[in-house]
C-alpha positions as CSV (number, residue, x, y, z in Angstrom):
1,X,0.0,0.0,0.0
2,X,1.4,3.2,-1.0
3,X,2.2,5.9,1.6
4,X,0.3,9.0,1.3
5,X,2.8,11.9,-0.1
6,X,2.1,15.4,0.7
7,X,2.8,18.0,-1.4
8,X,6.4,20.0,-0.8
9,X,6.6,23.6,0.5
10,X,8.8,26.1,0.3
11,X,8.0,29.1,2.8
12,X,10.5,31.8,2.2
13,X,10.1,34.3,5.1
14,X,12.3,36.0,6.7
15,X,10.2,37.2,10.1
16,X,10.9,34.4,12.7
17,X,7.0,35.0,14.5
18,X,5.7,34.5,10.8
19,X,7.8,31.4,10.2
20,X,6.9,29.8,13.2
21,X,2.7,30.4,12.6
22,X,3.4,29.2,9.1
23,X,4.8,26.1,10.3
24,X,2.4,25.0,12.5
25,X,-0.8,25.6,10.3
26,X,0.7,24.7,6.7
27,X,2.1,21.2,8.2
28,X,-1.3,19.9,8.4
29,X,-1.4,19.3,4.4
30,X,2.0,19.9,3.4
31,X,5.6,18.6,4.4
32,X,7.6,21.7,4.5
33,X,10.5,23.5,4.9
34,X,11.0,27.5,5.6
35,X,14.0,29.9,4.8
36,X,14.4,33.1,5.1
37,X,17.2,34.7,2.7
38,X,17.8,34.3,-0.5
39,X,21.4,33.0,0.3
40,X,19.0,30.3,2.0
41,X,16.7,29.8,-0.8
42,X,19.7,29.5,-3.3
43,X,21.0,26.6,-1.3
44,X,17.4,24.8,-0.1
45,X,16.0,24.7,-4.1
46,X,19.1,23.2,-5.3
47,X,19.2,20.5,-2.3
48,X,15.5,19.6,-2.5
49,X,12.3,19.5,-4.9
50,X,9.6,21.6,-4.3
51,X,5.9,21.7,-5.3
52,X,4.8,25.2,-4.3
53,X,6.6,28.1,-2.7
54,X,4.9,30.7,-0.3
55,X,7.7,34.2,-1.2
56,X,7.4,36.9,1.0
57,X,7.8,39.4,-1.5
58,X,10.1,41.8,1.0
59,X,12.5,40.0,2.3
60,X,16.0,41.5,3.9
61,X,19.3,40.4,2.1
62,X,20.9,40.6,-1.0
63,X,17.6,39.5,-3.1
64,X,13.8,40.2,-2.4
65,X,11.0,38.1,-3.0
66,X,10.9,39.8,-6.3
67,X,13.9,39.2,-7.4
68,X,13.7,35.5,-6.6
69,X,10.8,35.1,-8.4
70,X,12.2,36.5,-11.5
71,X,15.2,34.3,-11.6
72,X,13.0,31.2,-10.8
73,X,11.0,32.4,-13.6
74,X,14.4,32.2,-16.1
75,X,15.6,28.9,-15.1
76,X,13.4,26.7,-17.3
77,X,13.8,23.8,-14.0
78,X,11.5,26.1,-12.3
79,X,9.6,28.6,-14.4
80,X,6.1,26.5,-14.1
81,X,6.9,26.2,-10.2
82,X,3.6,27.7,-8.8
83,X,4.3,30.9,-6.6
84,X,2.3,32.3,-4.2
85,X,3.6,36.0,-3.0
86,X,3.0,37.1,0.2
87,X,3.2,40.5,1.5
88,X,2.2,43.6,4.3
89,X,2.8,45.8,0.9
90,X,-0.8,46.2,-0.2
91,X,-0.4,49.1,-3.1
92,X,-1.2,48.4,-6.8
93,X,2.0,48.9,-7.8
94,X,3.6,46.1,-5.0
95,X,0.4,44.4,-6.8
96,X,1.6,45.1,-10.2
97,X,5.5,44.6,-9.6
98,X,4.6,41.2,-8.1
99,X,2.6,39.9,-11.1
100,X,5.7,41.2,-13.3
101,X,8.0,39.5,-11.9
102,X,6.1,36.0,-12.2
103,X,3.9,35.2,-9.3
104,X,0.6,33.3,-10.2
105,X,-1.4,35.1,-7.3
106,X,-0.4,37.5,-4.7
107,X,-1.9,37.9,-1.4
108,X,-1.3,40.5,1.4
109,X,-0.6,40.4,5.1
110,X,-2.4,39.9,7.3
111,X,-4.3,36.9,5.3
112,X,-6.9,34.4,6.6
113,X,-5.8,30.9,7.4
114,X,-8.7,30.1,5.5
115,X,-8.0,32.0,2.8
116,X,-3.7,31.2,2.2
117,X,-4.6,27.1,2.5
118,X,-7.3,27.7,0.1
119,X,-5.4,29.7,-2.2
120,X,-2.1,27.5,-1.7
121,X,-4.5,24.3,-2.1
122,X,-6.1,25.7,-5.3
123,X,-3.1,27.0,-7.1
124,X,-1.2,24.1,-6.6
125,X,-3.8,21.7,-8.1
126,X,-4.5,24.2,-10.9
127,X,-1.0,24.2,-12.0
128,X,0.5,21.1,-11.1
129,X,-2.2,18.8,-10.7
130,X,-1.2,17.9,-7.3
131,X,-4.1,17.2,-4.7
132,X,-3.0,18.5,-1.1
C-alpha cells in the first residue's frame, strides 16, 4: 500500500514569528521546509524538490521576493513552479511589480488561514495537478 505523499513547501520568510505560525498551520497538508534569505533559498532549491513556494515578496538580504521570483521564472527547471507571493505591501503597484515578476497570485498580510490554505490548495492543483 502506498504511503500517502504530501505535497512539498517552500516558505521563504524571513520574520521568525511568521515562520513559526506558518509552520504550525501549513504542516497539516504539506511537508515543509522554511528559509528566510535568498542565500538560504539558493541553497534549499538546489538540495531539494519543491511543489509550491509561499515568497514573502520583501525580504531582507541581497535578493527580495521579487527578485527571486524573476530568476525562478528564467531557469526553465522552475519557471512553471507555482508561486504564491505574500506581502504587508498592499499598493497596486507592490500588486503590479509582483505579477511582473512572475507570481501566479499575490496575497497580502495579514491573510486568513482560510484564505492562504485555500489559495495554496487551489493554485497548486491548478498548476500542477497535485491534490493537497
Amino acid at each position: 500500500m502506498q504511503e500517502n505523499v504530501r505535497p512539498r513547501l517552500l516558505v521563504v520568510e524571513d520574520d521568525y514569528e511568521n515562520q513559526k505560525f506558518l509552520q504550525i498551520f501549513l504542516k497539516r497538508r504539506f511537508d515543509l521546509e522554511v528559509c528566510d534569505s535568498s542565500e538560504s533559498f539558493d541553497q534549499k532549491i538546489t538540495q531539494s524538490k519543491f511543489d509550491i513556494i509561499l515568497m514573502d515578496i520583501s525580504l531582507r538580504g541581497k535578493k527580495d521576493g521579487l527578485q527571486i521570483t524573476r530568476e525562478l521564472r528564467q531557469n526553465d527547471k522552475y519557471k512553471h513552479l507555482p508561486i504564491i507571493g505574500l506581502s504587508a505591501h498592499a499598493f497596486q503597484k507592490d500588486k503590479d511589480n509582483a505579477y511582473n515578476a512572475g507570481v501566479d497570485v499575490f496575497l497580502t498580510k495579514p491573510v486568513s488561514n482560510d484564505t492562504l490554505m485555500d489559495t495554496l490548495v487551489k493554485t497548486l492543483e491548478a498548476k500542477t495537478g497535485i491534490k493537497a
